[in-house]
N, CA, C and O atoms as a Maestro MAE file, in Angstrom:
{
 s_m_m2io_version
 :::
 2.0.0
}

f_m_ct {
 s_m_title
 :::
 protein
 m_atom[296] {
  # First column is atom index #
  i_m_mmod_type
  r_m_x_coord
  r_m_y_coord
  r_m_z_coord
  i_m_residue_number
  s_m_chain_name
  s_m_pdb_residue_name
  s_m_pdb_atom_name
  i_m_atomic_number
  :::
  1 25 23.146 -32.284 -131.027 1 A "UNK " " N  " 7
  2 3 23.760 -31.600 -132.122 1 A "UNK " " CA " 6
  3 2 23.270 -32.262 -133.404 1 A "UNK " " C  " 6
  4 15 23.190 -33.490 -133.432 1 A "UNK " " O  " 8
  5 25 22.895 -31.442 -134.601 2 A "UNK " " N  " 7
  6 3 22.372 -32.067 -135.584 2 A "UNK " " CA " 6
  7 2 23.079 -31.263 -136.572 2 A "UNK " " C  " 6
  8 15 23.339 -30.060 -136.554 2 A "UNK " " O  " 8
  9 25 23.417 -32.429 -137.698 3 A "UNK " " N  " 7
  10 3 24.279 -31.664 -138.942 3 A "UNK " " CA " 6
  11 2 23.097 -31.455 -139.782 3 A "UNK " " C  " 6
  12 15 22.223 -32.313 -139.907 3 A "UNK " " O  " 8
  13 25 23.066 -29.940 -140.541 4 A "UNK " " N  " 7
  14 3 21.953 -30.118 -141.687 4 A "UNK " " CA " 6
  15 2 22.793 -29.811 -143.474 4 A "UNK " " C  " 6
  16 15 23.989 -30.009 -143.684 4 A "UNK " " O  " 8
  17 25 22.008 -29.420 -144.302 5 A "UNK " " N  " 7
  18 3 22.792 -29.716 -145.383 5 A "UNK " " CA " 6
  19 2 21.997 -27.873 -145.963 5 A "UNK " " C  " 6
  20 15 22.480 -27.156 -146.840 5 A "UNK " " O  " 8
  21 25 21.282 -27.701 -145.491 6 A "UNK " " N  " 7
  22 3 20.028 -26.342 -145.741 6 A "UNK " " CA " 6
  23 2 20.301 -25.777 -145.045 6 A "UNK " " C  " 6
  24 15 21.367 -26.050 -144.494 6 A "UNK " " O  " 8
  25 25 19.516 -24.585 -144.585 7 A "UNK " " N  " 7
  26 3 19.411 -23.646 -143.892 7 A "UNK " " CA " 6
  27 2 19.132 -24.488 -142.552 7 A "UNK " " C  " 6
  28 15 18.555 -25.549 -142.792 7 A "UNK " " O  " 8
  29 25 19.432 -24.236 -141.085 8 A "UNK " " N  " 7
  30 3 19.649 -24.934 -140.068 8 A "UNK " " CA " 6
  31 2 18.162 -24.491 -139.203 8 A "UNK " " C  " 6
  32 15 17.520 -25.261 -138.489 8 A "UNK " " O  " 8
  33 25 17.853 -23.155 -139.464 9 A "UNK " " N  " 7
  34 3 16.359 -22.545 -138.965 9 A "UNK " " CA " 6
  35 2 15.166 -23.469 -139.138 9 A "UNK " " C  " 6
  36 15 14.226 -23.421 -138.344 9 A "UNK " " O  " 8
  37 25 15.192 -24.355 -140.219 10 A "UNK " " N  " 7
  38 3 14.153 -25.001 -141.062 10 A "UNK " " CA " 6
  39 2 13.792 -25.917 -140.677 10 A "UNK " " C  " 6
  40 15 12.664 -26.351 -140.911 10 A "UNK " " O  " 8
  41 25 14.880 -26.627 -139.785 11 A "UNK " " N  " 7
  42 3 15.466 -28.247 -139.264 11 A "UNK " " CA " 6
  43 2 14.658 -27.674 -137.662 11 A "UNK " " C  " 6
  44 15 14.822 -28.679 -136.971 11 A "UNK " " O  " 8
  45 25 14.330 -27.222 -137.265 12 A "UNK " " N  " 7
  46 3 13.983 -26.871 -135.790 12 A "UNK " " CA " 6
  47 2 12.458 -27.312 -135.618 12 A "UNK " " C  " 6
  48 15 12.221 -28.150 -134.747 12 A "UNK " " O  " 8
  49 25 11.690 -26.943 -136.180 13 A "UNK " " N  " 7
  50 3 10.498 -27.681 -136.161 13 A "UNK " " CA " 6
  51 2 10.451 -28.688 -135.846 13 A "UNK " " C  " 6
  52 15 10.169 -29.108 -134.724 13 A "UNK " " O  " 8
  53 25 10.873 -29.597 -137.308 14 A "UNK " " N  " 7
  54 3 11.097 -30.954 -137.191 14 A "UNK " " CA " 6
  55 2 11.967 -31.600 -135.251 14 A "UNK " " C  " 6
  56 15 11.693 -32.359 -134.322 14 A "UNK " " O  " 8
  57 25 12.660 -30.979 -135.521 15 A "UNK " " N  " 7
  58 3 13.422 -31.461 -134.012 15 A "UNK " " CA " 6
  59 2 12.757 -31.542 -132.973 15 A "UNK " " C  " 6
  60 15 12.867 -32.413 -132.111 15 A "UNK " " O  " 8
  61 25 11.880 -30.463 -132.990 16 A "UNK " " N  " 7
  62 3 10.900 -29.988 -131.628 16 A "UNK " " CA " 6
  63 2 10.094 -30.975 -131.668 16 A "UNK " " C  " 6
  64 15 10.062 -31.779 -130.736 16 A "UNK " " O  " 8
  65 25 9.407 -31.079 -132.600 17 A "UNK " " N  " 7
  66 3 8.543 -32.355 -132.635 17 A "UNK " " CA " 6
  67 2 9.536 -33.633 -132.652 17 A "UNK " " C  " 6
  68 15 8.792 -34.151 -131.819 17 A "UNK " " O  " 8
  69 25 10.039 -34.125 -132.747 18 A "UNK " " N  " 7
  70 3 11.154 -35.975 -132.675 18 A "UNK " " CA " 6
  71 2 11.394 -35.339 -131.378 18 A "UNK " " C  " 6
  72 15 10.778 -36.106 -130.638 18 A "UNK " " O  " 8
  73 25 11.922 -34.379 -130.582 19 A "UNK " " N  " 7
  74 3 12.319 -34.106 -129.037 19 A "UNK " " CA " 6
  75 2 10.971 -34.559 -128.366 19 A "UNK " " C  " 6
  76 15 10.921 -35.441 -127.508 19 A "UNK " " O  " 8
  77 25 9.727 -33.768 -128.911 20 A "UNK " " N  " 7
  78 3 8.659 -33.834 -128.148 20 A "UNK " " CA " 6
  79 2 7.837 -35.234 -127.965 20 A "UNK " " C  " 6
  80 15 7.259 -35.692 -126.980 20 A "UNK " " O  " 8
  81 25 8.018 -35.771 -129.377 21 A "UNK " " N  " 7
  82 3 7.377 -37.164 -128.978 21 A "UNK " " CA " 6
  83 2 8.661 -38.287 -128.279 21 A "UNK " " C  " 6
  84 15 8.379 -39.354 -127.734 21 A "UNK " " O  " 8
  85 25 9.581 -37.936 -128.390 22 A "UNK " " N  " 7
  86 3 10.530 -38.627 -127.460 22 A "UNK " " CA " 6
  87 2 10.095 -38.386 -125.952 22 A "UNK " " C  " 6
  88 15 9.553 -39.351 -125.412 22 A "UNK " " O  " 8
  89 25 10.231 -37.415 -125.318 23 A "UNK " " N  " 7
  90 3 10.224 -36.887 -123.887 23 A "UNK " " CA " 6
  91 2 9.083 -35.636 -124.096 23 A "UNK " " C  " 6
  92 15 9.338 -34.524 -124.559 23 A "UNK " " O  " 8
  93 25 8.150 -35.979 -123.765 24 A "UNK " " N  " 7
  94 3 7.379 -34.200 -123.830 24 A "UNK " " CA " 6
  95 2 7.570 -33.756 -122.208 24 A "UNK " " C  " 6
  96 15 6.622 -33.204 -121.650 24 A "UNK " " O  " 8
  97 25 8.396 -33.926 -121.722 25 A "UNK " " N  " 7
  98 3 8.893 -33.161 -120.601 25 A "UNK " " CA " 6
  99 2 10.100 -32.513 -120.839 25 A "UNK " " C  " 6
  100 15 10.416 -31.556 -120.132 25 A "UNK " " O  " 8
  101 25 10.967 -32.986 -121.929 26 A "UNK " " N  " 7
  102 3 12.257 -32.087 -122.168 26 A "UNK " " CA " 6
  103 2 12.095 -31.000 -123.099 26 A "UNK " " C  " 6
  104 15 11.574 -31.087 -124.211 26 A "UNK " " O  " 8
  105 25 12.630 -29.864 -122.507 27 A "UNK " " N  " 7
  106 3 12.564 -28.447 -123.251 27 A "UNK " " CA " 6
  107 2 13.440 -28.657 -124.413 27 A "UNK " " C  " 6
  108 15 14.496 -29.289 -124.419 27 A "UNK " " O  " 8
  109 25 12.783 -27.951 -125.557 28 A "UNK " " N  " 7
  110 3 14.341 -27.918 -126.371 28 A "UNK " " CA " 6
  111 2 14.269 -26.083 -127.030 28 A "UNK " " C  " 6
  112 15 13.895 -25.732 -128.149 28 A "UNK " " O  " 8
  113 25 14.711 -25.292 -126.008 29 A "UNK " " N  " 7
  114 3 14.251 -23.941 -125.919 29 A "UNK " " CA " 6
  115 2 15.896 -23.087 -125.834 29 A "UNK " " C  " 6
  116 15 15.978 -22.022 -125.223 29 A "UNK " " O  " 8
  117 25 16.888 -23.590 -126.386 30 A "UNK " " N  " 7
  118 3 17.923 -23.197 -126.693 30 A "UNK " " CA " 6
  119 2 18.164 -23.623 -127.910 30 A "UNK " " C  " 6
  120 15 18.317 -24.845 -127.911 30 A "UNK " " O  " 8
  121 25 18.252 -23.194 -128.839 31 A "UNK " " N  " 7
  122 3 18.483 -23.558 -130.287 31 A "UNK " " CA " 6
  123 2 19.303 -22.580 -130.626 31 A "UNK " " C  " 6
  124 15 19.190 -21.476 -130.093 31 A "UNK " " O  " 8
  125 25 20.318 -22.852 -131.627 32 A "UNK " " N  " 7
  126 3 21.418 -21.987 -131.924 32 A "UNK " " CA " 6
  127 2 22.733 -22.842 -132.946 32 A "UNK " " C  " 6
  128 15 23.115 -23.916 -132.482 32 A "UNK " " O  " 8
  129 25 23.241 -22.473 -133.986 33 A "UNK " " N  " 7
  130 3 23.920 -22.682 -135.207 33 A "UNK " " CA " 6
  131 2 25.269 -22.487 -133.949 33 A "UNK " " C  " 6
  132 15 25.435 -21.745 -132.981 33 A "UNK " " O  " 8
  133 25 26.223 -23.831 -134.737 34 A "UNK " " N  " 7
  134 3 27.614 -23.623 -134.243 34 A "UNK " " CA " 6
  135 2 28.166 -22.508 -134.161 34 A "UNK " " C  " 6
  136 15 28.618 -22.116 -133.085 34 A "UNK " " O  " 8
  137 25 28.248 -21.667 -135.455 35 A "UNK " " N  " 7
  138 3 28.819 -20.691 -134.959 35 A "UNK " " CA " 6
  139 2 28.810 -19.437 -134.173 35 A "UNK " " C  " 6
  140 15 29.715 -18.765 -133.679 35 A "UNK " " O  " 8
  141 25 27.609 -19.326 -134.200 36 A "UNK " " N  " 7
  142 3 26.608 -18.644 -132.965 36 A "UNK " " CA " 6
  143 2 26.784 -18.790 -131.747 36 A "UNK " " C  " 6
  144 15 26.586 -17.952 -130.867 36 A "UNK " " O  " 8
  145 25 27.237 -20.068 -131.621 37 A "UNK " " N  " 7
  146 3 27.451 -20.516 -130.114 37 A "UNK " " CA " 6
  147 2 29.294 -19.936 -130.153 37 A "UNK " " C  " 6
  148 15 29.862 -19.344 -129.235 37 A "UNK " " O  " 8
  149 25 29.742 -20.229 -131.141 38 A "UNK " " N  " 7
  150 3 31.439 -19.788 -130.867 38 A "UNK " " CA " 6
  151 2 31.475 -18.360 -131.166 38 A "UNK " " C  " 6
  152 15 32.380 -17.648 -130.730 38 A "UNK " " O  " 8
  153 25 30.830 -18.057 -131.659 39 A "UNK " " N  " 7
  154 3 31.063 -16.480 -131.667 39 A "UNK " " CA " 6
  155 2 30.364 -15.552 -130.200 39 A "UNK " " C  " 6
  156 15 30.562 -14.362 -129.958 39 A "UNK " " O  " 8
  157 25 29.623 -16.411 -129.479 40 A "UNK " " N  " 7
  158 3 29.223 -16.223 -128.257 40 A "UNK " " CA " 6
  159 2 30.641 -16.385 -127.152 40 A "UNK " " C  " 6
  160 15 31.066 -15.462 -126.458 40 A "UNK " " O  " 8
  161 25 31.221 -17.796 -127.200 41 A "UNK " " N  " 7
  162 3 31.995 -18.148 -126.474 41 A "UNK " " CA " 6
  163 2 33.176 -17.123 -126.255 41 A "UNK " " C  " 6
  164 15 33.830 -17.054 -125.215 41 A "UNK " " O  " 8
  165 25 33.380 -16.260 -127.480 42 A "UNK " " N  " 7
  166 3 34.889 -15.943 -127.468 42 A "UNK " " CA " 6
  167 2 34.366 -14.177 -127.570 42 A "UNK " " C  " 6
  168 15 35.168 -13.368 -128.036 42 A "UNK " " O  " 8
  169 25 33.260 -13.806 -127.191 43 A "UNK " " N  " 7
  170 3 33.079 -12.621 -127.243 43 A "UNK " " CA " 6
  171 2 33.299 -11.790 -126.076 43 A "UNK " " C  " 6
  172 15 33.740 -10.656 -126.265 43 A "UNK " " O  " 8
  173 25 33.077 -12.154 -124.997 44 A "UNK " " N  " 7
  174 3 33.952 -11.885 -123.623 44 A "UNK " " CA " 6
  175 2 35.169 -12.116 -124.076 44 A "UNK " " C  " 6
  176 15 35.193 -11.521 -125.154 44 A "UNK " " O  " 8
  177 25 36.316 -12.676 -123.891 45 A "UNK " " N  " 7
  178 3 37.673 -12.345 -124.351 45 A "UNK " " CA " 6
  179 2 38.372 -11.651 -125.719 45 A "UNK " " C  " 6
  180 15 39.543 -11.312 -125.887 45 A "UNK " " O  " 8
  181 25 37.150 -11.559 -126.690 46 A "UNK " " N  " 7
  182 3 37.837 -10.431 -127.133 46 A "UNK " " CA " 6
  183 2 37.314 -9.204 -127.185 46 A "UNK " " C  " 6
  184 15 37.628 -8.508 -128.151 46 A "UNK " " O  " 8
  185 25 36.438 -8.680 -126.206 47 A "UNK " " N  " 7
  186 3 36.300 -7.754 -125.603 47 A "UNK " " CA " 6
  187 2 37.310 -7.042 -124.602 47 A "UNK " " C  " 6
  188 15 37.407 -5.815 -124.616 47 A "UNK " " O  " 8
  189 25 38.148 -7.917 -123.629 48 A "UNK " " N  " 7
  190 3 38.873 -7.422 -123.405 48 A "UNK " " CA " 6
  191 2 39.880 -7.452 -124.202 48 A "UNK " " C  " 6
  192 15 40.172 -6.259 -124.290 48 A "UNK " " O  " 8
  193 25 40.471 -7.919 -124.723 49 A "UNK " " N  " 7
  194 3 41.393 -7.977 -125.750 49 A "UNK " " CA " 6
  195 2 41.330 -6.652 -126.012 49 A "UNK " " C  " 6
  196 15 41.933 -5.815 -125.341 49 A "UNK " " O  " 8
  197 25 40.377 -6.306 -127.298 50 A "UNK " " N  " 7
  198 3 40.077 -5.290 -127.579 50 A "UNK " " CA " 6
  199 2 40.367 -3.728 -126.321 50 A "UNK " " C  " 6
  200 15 40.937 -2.665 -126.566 50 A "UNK " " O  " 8
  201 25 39.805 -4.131 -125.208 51 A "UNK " " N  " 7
  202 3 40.071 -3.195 -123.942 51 A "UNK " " CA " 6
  203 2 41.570 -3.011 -123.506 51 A "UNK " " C  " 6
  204 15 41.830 -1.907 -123.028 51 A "UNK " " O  " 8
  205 25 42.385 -3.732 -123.577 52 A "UNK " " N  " 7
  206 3 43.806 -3.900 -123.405 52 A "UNK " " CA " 6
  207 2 44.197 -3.230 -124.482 52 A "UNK " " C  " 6
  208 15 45.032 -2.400 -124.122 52 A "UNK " " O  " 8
  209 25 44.001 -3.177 -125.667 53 A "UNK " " N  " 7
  210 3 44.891 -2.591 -126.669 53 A "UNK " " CA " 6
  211 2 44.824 -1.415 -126.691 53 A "UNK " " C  " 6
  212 15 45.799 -0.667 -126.776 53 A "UNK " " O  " 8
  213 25 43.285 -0.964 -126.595 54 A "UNK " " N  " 7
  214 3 43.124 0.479 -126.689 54 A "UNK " " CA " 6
  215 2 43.674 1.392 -125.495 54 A "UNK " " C  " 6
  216 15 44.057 2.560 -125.575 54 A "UNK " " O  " 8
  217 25 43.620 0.620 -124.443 55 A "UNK " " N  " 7
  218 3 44.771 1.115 -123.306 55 A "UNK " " CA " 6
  219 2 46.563 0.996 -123.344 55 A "UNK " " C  " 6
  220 15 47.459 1.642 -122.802 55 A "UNK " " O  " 8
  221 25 46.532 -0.071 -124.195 56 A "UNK " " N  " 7
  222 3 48.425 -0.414 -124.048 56 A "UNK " " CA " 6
  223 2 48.292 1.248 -125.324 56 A "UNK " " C  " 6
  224 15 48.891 2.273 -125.002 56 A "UNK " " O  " 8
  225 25 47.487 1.198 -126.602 57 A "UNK " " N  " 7
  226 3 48.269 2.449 -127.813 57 A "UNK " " CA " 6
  227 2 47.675 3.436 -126.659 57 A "UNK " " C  " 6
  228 15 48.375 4.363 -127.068 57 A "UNK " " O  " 8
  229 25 47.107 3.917 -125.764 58 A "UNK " " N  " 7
  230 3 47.294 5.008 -124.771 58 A "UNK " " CA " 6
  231 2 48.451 5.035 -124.375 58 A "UNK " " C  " 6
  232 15 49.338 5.798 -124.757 58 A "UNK " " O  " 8
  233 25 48.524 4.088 -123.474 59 A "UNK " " N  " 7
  234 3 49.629 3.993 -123.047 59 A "UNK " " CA " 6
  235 2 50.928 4.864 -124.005 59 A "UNK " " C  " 6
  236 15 51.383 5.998 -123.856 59 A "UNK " " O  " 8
  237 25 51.214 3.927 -124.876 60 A "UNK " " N  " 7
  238 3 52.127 3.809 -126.135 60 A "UNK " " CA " 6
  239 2 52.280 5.178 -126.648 60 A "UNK " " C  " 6
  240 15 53.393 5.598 -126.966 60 A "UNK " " O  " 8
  241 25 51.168 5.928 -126.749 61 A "UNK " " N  " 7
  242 3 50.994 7.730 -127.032 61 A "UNK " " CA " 6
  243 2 51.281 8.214 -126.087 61 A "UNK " " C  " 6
  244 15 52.063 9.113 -126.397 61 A "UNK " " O  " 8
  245 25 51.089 8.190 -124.651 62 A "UNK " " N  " 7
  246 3 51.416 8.908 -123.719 62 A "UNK " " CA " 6
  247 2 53.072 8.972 -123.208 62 A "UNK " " C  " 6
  248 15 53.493 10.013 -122.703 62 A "UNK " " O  " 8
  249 25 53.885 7.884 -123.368 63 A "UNK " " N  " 7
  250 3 55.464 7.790 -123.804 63 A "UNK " " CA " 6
  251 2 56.072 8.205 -124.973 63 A "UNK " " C  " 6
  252 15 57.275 8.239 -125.235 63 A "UNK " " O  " 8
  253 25 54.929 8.581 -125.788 64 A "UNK " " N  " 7
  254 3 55.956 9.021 -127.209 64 A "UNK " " CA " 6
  255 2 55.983 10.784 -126.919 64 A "UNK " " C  " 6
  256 15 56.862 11.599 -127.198 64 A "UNK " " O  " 8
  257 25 54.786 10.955 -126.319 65 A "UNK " " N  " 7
  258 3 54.582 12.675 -125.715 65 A "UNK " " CA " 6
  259 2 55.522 13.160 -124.934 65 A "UNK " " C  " 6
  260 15 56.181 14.199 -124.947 65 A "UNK " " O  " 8
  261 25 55.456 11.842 -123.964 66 A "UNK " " N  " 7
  262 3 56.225 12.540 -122.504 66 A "UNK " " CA " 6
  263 2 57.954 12.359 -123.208 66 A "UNK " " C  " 6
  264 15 58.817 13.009 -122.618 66 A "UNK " " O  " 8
  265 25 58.307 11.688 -124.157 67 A "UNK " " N  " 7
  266 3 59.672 11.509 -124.398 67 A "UNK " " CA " 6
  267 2 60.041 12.727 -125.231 67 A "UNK " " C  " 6
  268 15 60.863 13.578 -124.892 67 A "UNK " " O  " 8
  269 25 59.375 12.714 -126.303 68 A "UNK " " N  " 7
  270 3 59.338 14.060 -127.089 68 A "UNK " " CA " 6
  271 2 59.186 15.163 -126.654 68 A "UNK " " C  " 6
  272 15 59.860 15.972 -127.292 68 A "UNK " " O  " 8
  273 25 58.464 15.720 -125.647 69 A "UNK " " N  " 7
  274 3 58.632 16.857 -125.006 69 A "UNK " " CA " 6
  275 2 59.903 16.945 -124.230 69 A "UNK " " C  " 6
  276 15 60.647 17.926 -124.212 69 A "UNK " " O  " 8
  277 25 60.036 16.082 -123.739 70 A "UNK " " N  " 7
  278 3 61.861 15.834 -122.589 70 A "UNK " " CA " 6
  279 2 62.793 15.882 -123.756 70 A "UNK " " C  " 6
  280 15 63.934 16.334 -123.667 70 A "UNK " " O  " 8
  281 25 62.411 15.531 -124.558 71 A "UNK " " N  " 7
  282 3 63.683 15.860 -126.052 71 A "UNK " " CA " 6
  283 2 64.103 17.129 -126.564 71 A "UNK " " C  " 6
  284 15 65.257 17.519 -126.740 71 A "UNK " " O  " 8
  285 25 62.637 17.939 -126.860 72 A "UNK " " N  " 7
  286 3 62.666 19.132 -127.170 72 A "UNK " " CA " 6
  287 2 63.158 20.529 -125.996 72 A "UNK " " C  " 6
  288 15 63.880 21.510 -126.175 72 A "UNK " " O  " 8
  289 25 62.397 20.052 -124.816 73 A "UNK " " N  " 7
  290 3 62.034 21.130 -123.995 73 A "UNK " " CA " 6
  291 2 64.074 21.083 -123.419 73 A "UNK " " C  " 6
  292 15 64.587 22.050 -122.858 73 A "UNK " " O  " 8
  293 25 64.884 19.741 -123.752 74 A "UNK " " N  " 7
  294 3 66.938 20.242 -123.183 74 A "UNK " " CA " 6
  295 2 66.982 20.374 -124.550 74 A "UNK " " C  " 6
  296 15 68.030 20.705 -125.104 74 A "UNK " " O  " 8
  :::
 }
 m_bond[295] {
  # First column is bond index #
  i_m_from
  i_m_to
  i_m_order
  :::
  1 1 2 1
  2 2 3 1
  3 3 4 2
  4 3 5 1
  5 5 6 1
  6 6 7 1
  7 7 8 2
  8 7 9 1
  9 9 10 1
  10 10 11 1
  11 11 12 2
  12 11 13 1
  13 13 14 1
  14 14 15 1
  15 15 16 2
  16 15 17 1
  17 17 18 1
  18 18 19 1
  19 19 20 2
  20 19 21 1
  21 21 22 1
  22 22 23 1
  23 23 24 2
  24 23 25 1
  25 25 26 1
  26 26 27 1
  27 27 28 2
  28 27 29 1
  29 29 30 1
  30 30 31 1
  31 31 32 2
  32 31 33 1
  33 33 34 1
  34 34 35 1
  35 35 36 2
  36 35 37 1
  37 37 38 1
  38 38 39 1
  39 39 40 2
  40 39 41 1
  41 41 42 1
  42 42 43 1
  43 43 44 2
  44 43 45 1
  45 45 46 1
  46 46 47 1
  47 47 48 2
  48 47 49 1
  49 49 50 1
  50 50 51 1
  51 51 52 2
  52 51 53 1
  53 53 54 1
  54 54 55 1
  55 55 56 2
  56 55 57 1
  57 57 58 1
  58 58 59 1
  59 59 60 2
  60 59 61 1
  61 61 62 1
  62 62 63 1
  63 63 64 2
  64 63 65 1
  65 65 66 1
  66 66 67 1
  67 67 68 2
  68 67 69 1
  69 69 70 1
  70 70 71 1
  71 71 72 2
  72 71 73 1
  73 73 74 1
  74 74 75 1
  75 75 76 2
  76 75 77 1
  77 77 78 1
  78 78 79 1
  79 79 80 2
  80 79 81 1
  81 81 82 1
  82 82 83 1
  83 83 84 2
  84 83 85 1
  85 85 86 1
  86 86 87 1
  87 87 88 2
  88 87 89 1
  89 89 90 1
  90 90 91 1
  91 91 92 2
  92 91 93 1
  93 93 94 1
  94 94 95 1
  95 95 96 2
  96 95 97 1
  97 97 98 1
  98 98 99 1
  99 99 100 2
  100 99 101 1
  101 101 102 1
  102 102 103 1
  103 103 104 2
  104 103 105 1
  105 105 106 1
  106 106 107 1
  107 107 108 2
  108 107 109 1
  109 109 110 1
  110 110 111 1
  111 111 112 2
  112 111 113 1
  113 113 114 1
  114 114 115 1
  115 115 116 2
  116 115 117 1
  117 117 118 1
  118 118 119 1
  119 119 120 2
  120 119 121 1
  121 121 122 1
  122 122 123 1
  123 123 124 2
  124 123 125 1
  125 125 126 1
  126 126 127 1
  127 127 128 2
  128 127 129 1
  129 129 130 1
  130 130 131 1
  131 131 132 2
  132 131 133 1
  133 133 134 1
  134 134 135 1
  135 135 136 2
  136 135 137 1
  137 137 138 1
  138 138 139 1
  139 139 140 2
  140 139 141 1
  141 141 142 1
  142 142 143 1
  143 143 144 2
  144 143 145 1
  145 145 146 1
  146 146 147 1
  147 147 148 2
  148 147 149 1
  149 149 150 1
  150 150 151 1
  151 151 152 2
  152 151 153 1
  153 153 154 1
  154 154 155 1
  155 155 156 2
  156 155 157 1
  157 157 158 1
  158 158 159 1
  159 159 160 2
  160 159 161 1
  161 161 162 1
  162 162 163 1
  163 163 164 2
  164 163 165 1
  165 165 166 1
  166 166 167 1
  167 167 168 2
  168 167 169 1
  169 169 170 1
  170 170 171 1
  171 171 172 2
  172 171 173 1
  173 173 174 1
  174 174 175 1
  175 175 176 2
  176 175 177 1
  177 177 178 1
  178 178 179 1
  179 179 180 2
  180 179 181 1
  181 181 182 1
  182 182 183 1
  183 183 184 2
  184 183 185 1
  185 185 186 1
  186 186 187 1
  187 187 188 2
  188 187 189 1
  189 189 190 1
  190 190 191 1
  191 191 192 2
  192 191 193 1
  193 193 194 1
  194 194 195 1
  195 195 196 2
  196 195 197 1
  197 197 198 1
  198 198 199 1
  199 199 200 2
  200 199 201 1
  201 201 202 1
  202 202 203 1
  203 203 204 2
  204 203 205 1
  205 205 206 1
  206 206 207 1
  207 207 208 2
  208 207 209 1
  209 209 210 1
  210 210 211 1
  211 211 212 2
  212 211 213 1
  213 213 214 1
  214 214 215 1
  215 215 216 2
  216 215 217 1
  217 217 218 1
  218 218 219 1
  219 219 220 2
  220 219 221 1
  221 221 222 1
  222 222 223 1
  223 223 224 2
  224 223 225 1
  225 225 226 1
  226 226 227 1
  227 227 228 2
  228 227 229 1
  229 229 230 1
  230 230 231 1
  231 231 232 2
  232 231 233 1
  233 233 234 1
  234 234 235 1
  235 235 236 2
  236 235 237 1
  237 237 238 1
  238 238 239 1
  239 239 240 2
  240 239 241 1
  241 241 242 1
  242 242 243 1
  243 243 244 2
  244 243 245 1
  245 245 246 1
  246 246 247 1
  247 247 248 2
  248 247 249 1
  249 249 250 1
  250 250 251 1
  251 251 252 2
  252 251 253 1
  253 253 254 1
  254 254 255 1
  255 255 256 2
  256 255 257 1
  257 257 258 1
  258 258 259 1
  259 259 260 2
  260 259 261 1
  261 261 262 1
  262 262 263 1
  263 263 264 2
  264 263 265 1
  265 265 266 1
  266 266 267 1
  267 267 268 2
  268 267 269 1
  269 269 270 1
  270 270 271 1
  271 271 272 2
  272 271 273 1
  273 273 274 1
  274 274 275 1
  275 275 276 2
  276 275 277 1
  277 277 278 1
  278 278 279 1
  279 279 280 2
  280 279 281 1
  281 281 282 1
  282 282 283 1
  283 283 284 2
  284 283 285 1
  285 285 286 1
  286 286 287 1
  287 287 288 2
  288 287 289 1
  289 289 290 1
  290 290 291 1
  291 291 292 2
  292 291 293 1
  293 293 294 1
  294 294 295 1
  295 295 296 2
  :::
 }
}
C-alpha cells in the first residue's frame, strides 16, 4: 500500500520498477486506488440490497391493491 500526495496513476511506474528491482519474479499486476477497491468490495451487497427493495415496494404495492380493492369491492 502506498500513500501518494498526486494523482495515484503516476506513482505506478515508479513502483513497478522499486517492485522489479527488488524481486523481478514478483508480479505487481493488480494496481488499484483505495477506493476502487471499496467500492468493489461493497458492490455485491448493495446489489442485493438494491434487489430486496425493489421487491419488498412490490411487495408493498401489491398489499395496498389487494387491500383497496377488498375495501371498495364490501
Amino acid at each position: 500500500m502506498v500513500r501518494t500526495l498526486g494523482n495515484p496513476v503516476m506513482v505506478v511506474p515508479f513502483l513497478r520498477a522499486a517492485v522489479l528491482e527488488f524481486d523481478p519474479a514478483m508480479p505487481l499486476d493488480d494496481v488499484a486506488t483505495t477506493e476502487r477497491r471499496l467500492e468493489a468490495s461493497v458492490a455485491r451487497p448493495r446489489f442485493y440490497a438494491l434487489v430486496v427493495a425493489l421487491f419488498s415496494g412490490l411487495a408493498l404495492t401489491l398489499a395496498t391493491v389487494g387491500i383497496f380493492t377488498y375495501i371498495v369491492s364490501h
